[in-house]
N, C-alpha and C positions, 0 to 999 in steps of 0.2 A: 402321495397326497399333495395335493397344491389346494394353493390358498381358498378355500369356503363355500372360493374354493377352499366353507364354513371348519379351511377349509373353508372356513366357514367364513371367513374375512370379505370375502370376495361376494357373496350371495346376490347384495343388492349390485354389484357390478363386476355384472357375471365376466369373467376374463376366458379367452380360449386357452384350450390344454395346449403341448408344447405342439404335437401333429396338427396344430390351427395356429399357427402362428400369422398366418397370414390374415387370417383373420384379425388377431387380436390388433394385428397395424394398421388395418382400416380401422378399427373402433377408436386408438386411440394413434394416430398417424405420425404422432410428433417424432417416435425412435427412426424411424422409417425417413421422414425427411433429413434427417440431418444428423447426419453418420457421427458427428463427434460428441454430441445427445447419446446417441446410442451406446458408443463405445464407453463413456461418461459410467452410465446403467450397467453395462455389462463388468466396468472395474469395481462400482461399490456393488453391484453383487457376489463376486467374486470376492475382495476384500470382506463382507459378513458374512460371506460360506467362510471363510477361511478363520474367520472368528471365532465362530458357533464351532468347528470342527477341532481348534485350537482347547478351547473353552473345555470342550467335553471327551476330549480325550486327554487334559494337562500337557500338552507338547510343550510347553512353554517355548513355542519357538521365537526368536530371538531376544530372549528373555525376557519377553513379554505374557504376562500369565497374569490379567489384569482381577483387581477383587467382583466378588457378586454385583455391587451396586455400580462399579464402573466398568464392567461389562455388560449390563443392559442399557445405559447410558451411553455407550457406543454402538450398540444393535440400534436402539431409537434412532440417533444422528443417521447412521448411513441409510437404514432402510427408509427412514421419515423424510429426508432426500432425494432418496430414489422414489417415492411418490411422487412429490413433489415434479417429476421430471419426466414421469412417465403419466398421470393424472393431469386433465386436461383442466382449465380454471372453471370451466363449465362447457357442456356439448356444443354451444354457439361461439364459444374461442378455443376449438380445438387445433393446436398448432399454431395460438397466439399467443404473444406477450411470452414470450420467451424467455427474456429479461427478467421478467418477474420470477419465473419458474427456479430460474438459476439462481436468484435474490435470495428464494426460499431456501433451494436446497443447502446454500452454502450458510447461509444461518442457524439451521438445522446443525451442519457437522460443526460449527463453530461454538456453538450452546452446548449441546451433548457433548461433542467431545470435552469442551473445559469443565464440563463438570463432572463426567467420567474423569478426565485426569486428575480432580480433586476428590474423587470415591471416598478415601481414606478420612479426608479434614471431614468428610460430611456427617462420615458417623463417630471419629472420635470428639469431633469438634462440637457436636449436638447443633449441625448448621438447621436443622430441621422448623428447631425452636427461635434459633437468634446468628443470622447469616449476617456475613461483609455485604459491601453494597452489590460488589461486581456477581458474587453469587447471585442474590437477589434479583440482578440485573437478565442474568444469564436464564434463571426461573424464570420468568416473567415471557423473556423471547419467548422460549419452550412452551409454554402454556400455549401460547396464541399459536404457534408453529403448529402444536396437536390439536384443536379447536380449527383449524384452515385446515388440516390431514384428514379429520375426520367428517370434515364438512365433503370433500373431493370423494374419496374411499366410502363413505358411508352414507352421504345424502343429508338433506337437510333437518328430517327430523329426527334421524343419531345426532345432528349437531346438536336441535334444539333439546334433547333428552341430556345430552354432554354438559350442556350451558347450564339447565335447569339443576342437575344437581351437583356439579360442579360448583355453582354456586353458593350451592344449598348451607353453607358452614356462614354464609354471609350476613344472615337473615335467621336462620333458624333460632335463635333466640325468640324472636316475635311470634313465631307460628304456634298456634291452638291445639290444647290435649297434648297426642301420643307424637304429631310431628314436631314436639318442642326439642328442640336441642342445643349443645355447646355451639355459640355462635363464637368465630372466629372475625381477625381483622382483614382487610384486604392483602398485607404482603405476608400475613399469616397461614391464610389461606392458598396462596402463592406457595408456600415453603413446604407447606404441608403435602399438598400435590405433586409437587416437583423432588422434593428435596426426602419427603417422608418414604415409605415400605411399602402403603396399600395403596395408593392410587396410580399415578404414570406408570410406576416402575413394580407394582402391585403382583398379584397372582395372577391375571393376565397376562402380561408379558412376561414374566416371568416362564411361564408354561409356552411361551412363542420362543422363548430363548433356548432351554432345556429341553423342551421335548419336540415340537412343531416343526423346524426347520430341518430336523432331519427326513420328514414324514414328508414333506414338501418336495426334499431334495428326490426322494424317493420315489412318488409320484411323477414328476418330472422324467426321470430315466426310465420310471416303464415304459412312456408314453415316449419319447424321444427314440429308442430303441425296438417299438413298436410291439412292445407288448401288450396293446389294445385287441391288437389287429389278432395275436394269439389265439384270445381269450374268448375273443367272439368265433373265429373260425371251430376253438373245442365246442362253445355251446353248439352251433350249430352241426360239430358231428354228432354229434350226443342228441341232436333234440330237431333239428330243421327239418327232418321227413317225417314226423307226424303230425299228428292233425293238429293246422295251426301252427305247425310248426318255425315260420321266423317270428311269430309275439313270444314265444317260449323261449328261443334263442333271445330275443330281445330282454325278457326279463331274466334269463340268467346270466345271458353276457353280461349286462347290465351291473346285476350283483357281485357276478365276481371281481368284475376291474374295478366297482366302487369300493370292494373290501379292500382295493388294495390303494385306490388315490382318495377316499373318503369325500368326493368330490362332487356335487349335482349338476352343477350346470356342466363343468367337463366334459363329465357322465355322458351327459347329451351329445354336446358340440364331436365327441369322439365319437360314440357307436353310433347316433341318431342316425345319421347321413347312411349308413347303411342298414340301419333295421326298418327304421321308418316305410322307405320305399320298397324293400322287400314284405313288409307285411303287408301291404296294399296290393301288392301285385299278387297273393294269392287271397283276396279280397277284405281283410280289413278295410273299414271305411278310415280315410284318413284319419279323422276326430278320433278315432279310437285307436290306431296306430299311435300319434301323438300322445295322448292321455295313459298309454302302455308303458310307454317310453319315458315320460314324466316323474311315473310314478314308481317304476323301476327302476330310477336315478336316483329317486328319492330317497329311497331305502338305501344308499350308498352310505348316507352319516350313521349309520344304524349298524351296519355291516360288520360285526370286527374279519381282521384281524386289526385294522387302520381303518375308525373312524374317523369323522369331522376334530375340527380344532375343540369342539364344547366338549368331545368327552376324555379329553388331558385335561382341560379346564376343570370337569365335575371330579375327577382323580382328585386333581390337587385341591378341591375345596373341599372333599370327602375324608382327605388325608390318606388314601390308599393308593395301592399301586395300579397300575392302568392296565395294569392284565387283570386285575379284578373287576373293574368295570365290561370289559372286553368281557371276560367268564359270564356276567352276568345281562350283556345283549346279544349273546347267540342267540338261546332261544324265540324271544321275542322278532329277530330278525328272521327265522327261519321261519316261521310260522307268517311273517308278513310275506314275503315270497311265496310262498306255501299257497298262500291266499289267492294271490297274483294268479299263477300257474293254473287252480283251479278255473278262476273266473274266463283266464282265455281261452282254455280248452273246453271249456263249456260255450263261450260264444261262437268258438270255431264247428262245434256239435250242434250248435242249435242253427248257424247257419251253412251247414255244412259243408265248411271251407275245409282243403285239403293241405296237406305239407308240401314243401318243397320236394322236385323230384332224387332222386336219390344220386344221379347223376351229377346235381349240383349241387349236392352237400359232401364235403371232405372226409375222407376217412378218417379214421379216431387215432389211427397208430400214428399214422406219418405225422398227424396234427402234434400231436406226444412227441413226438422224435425231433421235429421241431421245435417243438416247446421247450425242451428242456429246463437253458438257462432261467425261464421262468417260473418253471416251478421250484427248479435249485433254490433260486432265492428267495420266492416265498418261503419255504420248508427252514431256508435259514432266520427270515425275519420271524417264524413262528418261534419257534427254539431258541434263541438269544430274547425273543422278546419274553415267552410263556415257561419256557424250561430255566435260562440264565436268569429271567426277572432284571436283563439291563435295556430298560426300557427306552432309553434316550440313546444308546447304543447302538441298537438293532437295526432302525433304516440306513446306518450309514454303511454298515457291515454286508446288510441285505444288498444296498447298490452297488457296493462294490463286486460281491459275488455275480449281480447283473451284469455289469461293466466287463468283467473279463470274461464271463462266460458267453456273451453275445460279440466277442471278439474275434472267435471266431469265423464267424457269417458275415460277409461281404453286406450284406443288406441291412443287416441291425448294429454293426461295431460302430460305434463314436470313434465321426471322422473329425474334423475340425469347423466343419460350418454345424455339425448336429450341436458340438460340445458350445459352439456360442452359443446359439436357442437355448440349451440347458441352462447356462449361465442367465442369462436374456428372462425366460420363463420364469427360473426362480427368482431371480432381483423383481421382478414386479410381481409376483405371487406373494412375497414374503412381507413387500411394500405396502401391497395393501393391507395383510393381517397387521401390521405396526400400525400403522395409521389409524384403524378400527378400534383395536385394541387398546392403544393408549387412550383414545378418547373414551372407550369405557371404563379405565382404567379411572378418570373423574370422578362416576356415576359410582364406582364402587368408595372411592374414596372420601365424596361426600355424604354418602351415607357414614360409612364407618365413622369418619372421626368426628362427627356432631351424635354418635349415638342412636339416630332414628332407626336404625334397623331394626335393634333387637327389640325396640318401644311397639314399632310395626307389627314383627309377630305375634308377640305377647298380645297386641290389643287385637288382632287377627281370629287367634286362638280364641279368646274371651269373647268376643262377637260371636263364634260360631257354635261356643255352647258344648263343646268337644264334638260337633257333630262333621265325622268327616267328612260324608258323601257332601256338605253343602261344600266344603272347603275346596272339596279337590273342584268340584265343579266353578265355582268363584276362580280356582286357580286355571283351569283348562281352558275358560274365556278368556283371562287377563293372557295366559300366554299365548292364545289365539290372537287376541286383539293385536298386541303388543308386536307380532310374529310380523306381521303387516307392516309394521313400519321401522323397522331394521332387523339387521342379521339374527337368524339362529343364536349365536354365540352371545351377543349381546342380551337378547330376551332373555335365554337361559342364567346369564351372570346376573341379570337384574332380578331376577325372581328366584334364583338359590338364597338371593342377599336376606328378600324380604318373605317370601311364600314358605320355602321348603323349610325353615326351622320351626315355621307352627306347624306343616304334615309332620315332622320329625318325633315333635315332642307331644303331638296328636297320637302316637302309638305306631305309626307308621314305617316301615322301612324303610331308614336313609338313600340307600341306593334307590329303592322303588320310586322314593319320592321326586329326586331326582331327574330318573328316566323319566317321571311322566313329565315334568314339567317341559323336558326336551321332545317328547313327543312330539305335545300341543305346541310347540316355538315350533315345530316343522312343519304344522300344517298347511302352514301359508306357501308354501313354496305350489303345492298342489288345489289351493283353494280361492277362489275368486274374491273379493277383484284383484287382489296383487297374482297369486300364482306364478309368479315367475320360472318355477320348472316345465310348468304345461307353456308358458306364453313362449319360452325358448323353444320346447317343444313344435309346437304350434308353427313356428316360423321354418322350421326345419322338414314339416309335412306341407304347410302350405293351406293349414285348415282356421275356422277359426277360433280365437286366443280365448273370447271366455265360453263358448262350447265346448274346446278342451278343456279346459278348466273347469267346468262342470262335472266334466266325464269323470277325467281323471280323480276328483272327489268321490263319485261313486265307488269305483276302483281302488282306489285309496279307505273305502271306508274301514280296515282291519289294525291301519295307524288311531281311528278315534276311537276305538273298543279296546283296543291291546291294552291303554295304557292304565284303565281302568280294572282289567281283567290282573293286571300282575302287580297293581299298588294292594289289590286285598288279598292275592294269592301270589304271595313271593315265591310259590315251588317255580313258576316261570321265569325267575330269574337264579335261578340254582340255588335255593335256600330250601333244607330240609334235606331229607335221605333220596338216595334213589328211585325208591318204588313211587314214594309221591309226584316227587318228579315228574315221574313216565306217566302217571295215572291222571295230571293235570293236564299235562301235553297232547295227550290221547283225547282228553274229554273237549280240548280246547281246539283241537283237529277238529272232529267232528262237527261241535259249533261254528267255526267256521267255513267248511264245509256245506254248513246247512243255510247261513247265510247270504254268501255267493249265492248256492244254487237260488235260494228266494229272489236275487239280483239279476242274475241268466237267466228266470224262468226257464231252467231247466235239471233235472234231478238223472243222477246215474240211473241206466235199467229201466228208467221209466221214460225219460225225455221230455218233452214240454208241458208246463204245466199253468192251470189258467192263477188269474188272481189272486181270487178265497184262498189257492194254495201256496203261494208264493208267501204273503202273510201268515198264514199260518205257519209254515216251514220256517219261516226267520224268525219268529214268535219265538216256537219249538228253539231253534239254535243260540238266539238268545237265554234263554231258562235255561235251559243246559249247561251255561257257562257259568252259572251262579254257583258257588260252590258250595251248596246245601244240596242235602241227598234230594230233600221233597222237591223243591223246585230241577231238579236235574231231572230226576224219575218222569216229571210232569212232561221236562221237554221231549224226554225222548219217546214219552206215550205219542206227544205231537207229531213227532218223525215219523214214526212206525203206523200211524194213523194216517197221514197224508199219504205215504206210499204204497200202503194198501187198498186206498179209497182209489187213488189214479190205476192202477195196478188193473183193480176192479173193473172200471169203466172202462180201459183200453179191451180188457178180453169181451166184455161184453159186447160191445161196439164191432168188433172182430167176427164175435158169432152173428152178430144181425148180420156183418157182412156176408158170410160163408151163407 
């Protein structure tokens, strides 16, 4: 998993995986010009691997085994640094003002680190409330340090979202109704931020400390050791000679290396360059190669076994463990692909494109035999993560199982220019989730300590009269809307804060509630005008950014119906017995099934179909998914009706022929 690479951190600037590094040094050139920059990156990455790895295993090596508070006060300092130096001031001084970059960074380790070294005074001392000057002093840097981090890392309207409620402790005193709250003083609000539990140093980073950076790490050495390369060669034994067969390889290669980096734009920059142009050459129209590609990236945050940074984030805000989360987006995830699969092999049907020849697709065994080390260490990060339950554990144990077992192979063992990239990669994948993250870390902070949140829901709830469907709807906008103009992970924390305790206490399923809200935050990667998975996409087939992004919404439309299909039937999320389960999943199959096909015009056994029927059939697959017998009964009368009606007219049509 790398950085948002949302994982999620990274979304609004998308970074290339480690196999593109070349990339990522044209986008952002400064490591690249000037070796001692680089080298700079490469020790504080290394130095916060060795932290995080310190941290979470207790090595106490050199008898250093710092507390909770001042060891995420050293993760900030050096990763919010290495932004700093890797982050360009803006795209028109990329590789300028150097001096300044270096200003920042060393201000950065100079702040954080003295007040990491003060951890202890902060909480016995209650500096929180009533700090020395030099404390104060040191807050104060820090604040603007992370406000300039998340302006670089995140764009300007996470700044302006960072500022706006960052401040919000300033002012909230004066504000009307439900946004009234405890107003604070200026270096009160300083302290509180800085110095407090829920904001900077908050449950956001907090989940980038513990659990994220080894996911990252992880991420990183598949892709370094070329486990991409894998993963796409199995789809492709398994699925490149039928019909359609590289959009099928596409969307399964796809999913499985995002289950394993949680990554979207990666996702791309890694398989694109080879799926893209293989589907096109057995005639996908580019737009719709790209839009494939997109959307099958997409579903990577979605993916367990290693989703995006938001759902360690919804763990910790849920208070459960992250293989429960995990247990509870299988299905959902399966059924999105599920989705996927049908629709291409139905475009490939209706325009009767063929597979790859069999000559050029790999055998399955030797692809296996090859693989090995790969799937060793999945199998191992499943089991430490789902069997052991040591969650923050598992990718480090995972890589290293990768690490010696690709050791091996002449082609995949980390030589010493691979093992810098890896270093290199993670220092600026992790840079950017710091940077990101601390700056939400504000947003969450000035909510919580002036109170507005829970005033929020409560007046939420009471507006809506307990009537769900308005709510979740109110909510699938807001985190559509929202999705547009910063990261997944962001949206998602800002509307677990304020949305997901009126669905909660609306009767709803926490987790359910939850997932939708990260749904709807993910739409925007595939939905115009931001799109940024189709417009990566896009650039990598060569087609255009919002007809992709069009497309790929079509294609994608099984992310805007899932999430409403499993906030009122949590069997889709593993809740309730087995038979239900199966009998939800079955029924949800079929729906959509019947959907696609209304989208392909075209239906199994019968083939293409006009209009009136296309409508009617996605009618039908809609009612069907309702989970009341009458309106199911109704749809599948629709179903059974449309394909007997076509059914009809083709034999008919046949006989006038004959």
């Amino acid at each position: 998993m790398s950085a948002e690479s949302d994982r999620d951190g990274a979304e609004k600037a998308p970074l290339a995986a480690p196999g593109h590094l070349a990339e990522a040094q044209d986008d952002h050139p400064l490591p690249a010009r000037h070796r001692a920059l680089r080298i700079a990156i490469m020790v504080l990455g290394g130095l916060g691997v060795l932290l995080a790895v310190n941290q979470q295993f207790l090595l106490n090596l050199f008898g250093f085994q710092p507390l909770g508070n001042s060891y995420l006060y050293y993760l900030i300092g050096i990763f919010l640094a290495t932004a700093f130096l890797t982050l360009p001031i803006s795209t028109a001084l990329t590789g300028k003002l150097i001096w300044l970059n270096v200003i920042l960074a060393l201000l950065a380790l100079v702040s954080a680190g003295w007040l990491g070294h003060h951890g202890l005074d902060i909480i016995q001392k209650g500096w929180e409330y009533d700090a020395p000057l030099t404390a104060d002093i040191m807050a104060s840097i820090l604040i603007v340090l992370v406000l300039e981090g998340v302006r670089r890392a995140g764009g300007p309207i996470l700044l302006a979202t960072a500022l706006l409620f960052g401040t919000f402790p300033l002012y909230a005193g004066h504000m009307p109704g439900f946004l009234w709250g405890t107003q604070f003083a200026p270096i009160e609000t300083v302290r509180a931020h800085v110095l407090g539990v829920e904001s900077i140093i908050g449950i956001p980073m907090q989940v980038v400390a513990e659990l994220v950076i080894g996911f990252v790490i992880f991420g990183s050495v598949l892709v370094i050791t070329k486990g991409s390369d894998f993963f796409m060669e199995l789809a492709s034994a398994l699925l490149g000679h039928s019909r359609g067969g590289p959009a099928k390889v596409a969307v399964m290669g796809s999913g499985i290396l995002g289950s394993l980096s949680g990554s979207v734009i990666s996702n791309i920059l890694t398989s694109g360059p080879f799926s893209i142009p293989t589907m096109r050459r057995v005639g996908y129209p580019a737009t719709y190669a790209a839009a494939i590609e997109s959307c099958a990236s997409t579903g990577a945050t979605l993916m367990p076994p290693v989703m995006g940074t938001v759902a360690f984030v919804m763990a910790s805000f849920l208070g459960v463990q992250y293989s429960t989360i995990v247990i509870a987006a299988i299905i959902p995830a399966l059924l999105f692909y599920a989705a996927l699969l049908l629709q291409v092999d139905m475009f490939a049907a209706r325009r009767g494109l063929h597979g790859l020849p069999k000559s050029e697709t790999p055998d399955i065994w030797p692809v296996l035999k090859r693989g090995w080390p790969y799937l060793l260490s999945l199998g191992v990060l499943i089991f430490v993560l789902m069997g052991l339950r040591l969650e923050a554990r598992s990718p480090y144990y995972a890589s290293l199982v990768m690490l010696v077992a690709t050791a091996f192979n002449r082609e995949t063992r980390l030589t010493l220019s691979r093992a810098k990239e890896l270093v290199f990669d993670v220092a600026k994948n992790v840079s950017n989730l710091v940077a990101v993250l601390c700056g939400i870390g504000l947003v969450v902070g000035g909510l919580s300590y002036t109170g507005v949140a829970g005033a929020f829901s409560r007046e939420l709830l009471l507006y809506a009269g307990g009537n769900t469907a308005l709510m979740l709807i109110a909510g699938a906008v807001t985190s559509f809307v929202l999705g547009m103009g910063m990261t997944v992970t962001a949206c998602y924390i800002f509307l677990s804060i304020l949305l997901a305790p009126a669905l909660v206490q609306a009767g709803l399923n926490p987790i359910a509630s939850h997932l939708f809200i990260l749904y709807w935050g993910m739409l925007s990667y595939i939905t115009p005008p931001v799109a940024l998975a189709a417009i990566t996409a896009a650039n990598v087939a060569g087609s255009k950014p919002m007809q992709t992004g069009f497309t790929s919404m079509r294609l994608g439309l099984p992310l805007f119906v899932l999430p409403f299909i499993f906030v009122y039937d949590p069997a889709l999320i593993m809740v309730g017995d087995w038979l239900s389960i199966a009998e939800r999943v079955g029924i949800t199959l079929v729906a959509l099934w019947a959907v696609t096909s209304a989208f392909e015009s075209w239906i199994y056994k019968v083939g293409r179909i006009d209009l009136l029927s296309r409508v009617v059939f996605g009618a039908g697959g809609l009612l069907i998914i309702v989970p009341e017998l009458l309106t199911s009964l109704i749809g599948a009368g629709l179903l059974v009706a449309v394909i007997a009606i076509n059914l009809m007219v083709q034999r008919r049509g046949r006989d006038a022929e004959a």
